[in-house]
N, C-alpha and C positions, 0 to 999 in steps of 0.2 A: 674544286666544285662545292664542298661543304665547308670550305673556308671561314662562313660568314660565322658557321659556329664557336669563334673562338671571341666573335664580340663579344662588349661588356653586357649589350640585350640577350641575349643568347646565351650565356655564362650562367646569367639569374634566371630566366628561362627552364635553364636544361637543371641547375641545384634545385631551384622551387621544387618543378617534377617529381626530381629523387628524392625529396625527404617526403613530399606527401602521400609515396607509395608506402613505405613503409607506417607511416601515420594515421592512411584507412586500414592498412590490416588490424596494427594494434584497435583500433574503433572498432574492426569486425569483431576482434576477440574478443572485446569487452562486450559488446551484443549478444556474441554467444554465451559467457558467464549467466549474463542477465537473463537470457532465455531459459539457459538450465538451470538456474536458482528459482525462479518463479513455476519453471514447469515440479522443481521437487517441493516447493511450498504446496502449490495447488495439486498434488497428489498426498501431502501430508494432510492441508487439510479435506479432501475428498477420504480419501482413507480413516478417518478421524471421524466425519458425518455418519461414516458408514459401519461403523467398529458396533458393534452391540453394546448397548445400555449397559451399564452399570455401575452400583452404589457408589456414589460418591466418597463413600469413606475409604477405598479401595487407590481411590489417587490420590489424593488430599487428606491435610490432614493440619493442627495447628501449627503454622510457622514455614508450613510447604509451602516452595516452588514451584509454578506452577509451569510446563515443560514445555518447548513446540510441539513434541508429541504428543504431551497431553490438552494439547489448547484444540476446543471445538468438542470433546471427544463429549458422546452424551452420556448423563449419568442422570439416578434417580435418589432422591431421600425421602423419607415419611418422617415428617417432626406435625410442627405448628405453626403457623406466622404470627409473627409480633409486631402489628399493624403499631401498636403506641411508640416503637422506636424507631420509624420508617422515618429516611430521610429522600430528598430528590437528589439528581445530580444534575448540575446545571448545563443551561446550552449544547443543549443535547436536541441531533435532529430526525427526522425521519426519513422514511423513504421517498416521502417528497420535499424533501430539504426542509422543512420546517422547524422553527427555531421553538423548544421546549423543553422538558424534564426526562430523566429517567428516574425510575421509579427503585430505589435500595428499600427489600424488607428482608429484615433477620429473618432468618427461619430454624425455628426450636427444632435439634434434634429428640431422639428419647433418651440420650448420654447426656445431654442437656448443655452441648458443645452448638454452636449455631454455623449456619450457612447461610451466607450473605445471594440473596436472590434477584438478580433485577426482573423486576417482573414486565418491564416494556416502557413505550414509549406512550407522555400523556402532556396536551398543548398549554404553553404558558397562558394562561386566558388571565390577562391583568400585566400588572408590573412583575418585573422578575422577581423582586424585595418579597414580596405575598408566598407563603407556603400555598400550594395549589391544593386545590378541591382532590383528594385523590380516592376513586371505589377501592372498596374495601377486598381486602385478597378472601378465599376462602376461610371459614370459620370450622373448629376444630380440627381434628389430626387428619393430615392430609397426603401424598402421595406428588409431589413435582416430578416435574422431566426438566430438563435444560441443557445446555451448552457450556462446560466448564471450562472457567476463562482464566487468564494469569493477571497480577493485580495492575491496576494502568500506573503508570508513573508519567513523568514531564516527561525524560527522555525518551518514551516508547511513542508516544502521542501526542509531543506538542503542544497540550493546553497546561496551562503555568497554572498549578495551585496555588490559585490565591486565598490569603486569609483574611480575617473577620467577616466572612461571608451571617450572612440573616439566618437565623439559627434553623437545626434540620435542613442546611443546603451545603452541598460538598461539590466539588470540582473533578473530583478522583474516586474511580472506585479502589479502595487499599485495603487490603483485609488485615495489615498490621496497623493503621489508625483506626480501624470499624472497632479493632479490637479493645485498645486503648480506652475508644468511649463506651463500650457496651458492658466490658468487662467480665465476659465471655470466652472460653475458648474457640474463638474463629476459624473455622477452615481457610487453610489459604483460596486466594482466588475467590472467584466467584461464580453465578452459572447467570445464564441468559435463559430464562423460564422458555419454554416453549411447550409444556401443558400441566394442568389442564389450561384448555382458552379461555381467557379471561370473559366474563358476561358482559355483553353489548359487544364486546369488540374494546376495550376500554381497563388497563392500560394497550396500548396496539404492541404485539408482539413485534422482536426486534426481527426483521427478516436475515435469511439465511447468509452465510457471506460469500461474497463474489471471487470470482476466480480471478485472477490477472492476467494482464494481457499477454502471455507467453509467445504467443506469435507473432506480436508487433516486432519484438524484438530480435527475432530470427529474420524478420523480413529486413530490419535495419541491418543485421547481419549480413547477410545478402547483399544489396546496398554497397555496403561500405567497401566487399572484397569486387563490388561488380565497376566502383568504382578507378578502386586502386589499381584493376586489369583495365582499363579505360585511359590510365594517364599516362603511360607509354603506347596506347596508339594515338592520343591524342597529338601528341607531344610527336610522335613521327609523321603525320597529318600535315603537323603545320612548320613542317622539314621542309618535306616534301615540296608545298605550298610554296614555302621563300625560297626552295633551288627553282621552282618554274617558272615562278615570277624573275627572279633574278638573271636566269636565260633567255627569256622573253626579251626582258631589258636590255641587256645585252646584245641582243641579236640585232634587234630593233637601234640599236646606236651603231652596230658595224652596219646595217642598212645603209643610213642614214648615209656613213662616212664614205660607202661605195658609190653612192648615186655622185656622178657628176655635175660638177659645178656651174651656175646660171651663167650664161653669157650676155 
């Protein structure tokens, strides 16, 4: 009766099957990974947003690492900015994708150690080559808030520091080359200013960061195990299928053979 399953169609048939079962589970598992990696980053950084303020000299320091735990985390310094050693960082966009600068200014501690501040996001208006028009950060000893960040590199972000850039433009925020040129003891890291607000609105502060999609990936999880429970009944379906067809057939040819002969 299932005979037929010993064909060579039937053979690759029925091995296809058994390896693709086992091939969505592994896919599930790797879904679920991805789901709980991304649900414990977006609780690190949720947890991180939410931690209580404080001094930056408490995480950071010259030559620090800056941590997953301590990336996002807010903190505050009182120094000075030092508007005449402000560079941009290029190709840099916004929240509406917009192609422009971010704004790097030193910021004087009263140790007289600096913190590197990005103070937001301000439009290329011109060629890229042109240092841009950039408002000037507050004047005298001041009081920031920000988001302390660990230093960008190529491998974390993908943009290739390139050299001989047009002088005052950088590619990377790095608190070990800021430190090189400024000659400063640099905190590692850096912060993403978030106040006081800048006047006009101008540099535009960098918006908060986004969660990830943690659910997408549970659903593919989902998915992938609802599949692999799918390809043995599928796979018995169209069994099924070619034994009724194949008795049909049959029957229908002893028919044939029983009806007697035209005279």
């Amino acid at each position: 009766m299932y005979r037929f399953l010993l064909s060579r169609q039937w053979v690759i048939v029925t091995l296809v099957a058994v390896a693709l079962i086992p091939t969505m589970i592994e896919l599930g598992i790797w879904q679920m990974h991805r789901y709980e990696m991304r649900t414990a980053r977006n609780q690190l950084v949720s947890d991180a947003l939410t931690a209580r303020p404080v001094p930056v000299e408490r995480l950071t320091s010259p030559g620090h690492t800056v941590t997953s735990a301590e990336r996002y985390r807010t903190v505050t310094a009182t120094g000075t900015f030092d508007a005449s050693r402000e560079v941009v960082v290029r190709r840099r966009v916004n929240s509406d994708d917009e192609v422009g600068f971010h704004v790097l200014t030193p910021f004087v501690l009263a140790d007289g150690r600096v913190l590197l501040v990005n103070r937001g996001w301000i439009p290329a208006n011109g060629v890229q080559t042109a240092f841009p028009k950039i408002p000037a950060p507050p004047a005298g000893r001041t009081t920031v808030t920000g988001r302390l960040m660990p230093d960008e590199t190529t491998a974390a972000s993908g943009i290739k520091d390139i050299k001989g850039l047009p002088d005052r433009q950088i590619m990377l925020i790095n608190s070990a080359e800021q430190a090189r040129r400024l000659g400063n003891g640099v905190l590692g890291g850096y912060i993403q200013q978030t106040a006081p607000a800048a006047k006009g609105g101008t540099p535009q502060q960098i918006s908060d960061p986004g969660k990830e999609d943690a659910p997408l990936n549970y659903a593919y999880m989902i998915q992938w195990w609802l599949f692999a429970a799918g390809v043995p009944v599928g796979w018995w379906v169209l069994v099924r299928r070619e034994r009724r067809d194949r008795a049909e057939a049959a029957a229908a040819e002893t028919a044939a053979e029983a009806e007697p002969a035209t005279v």
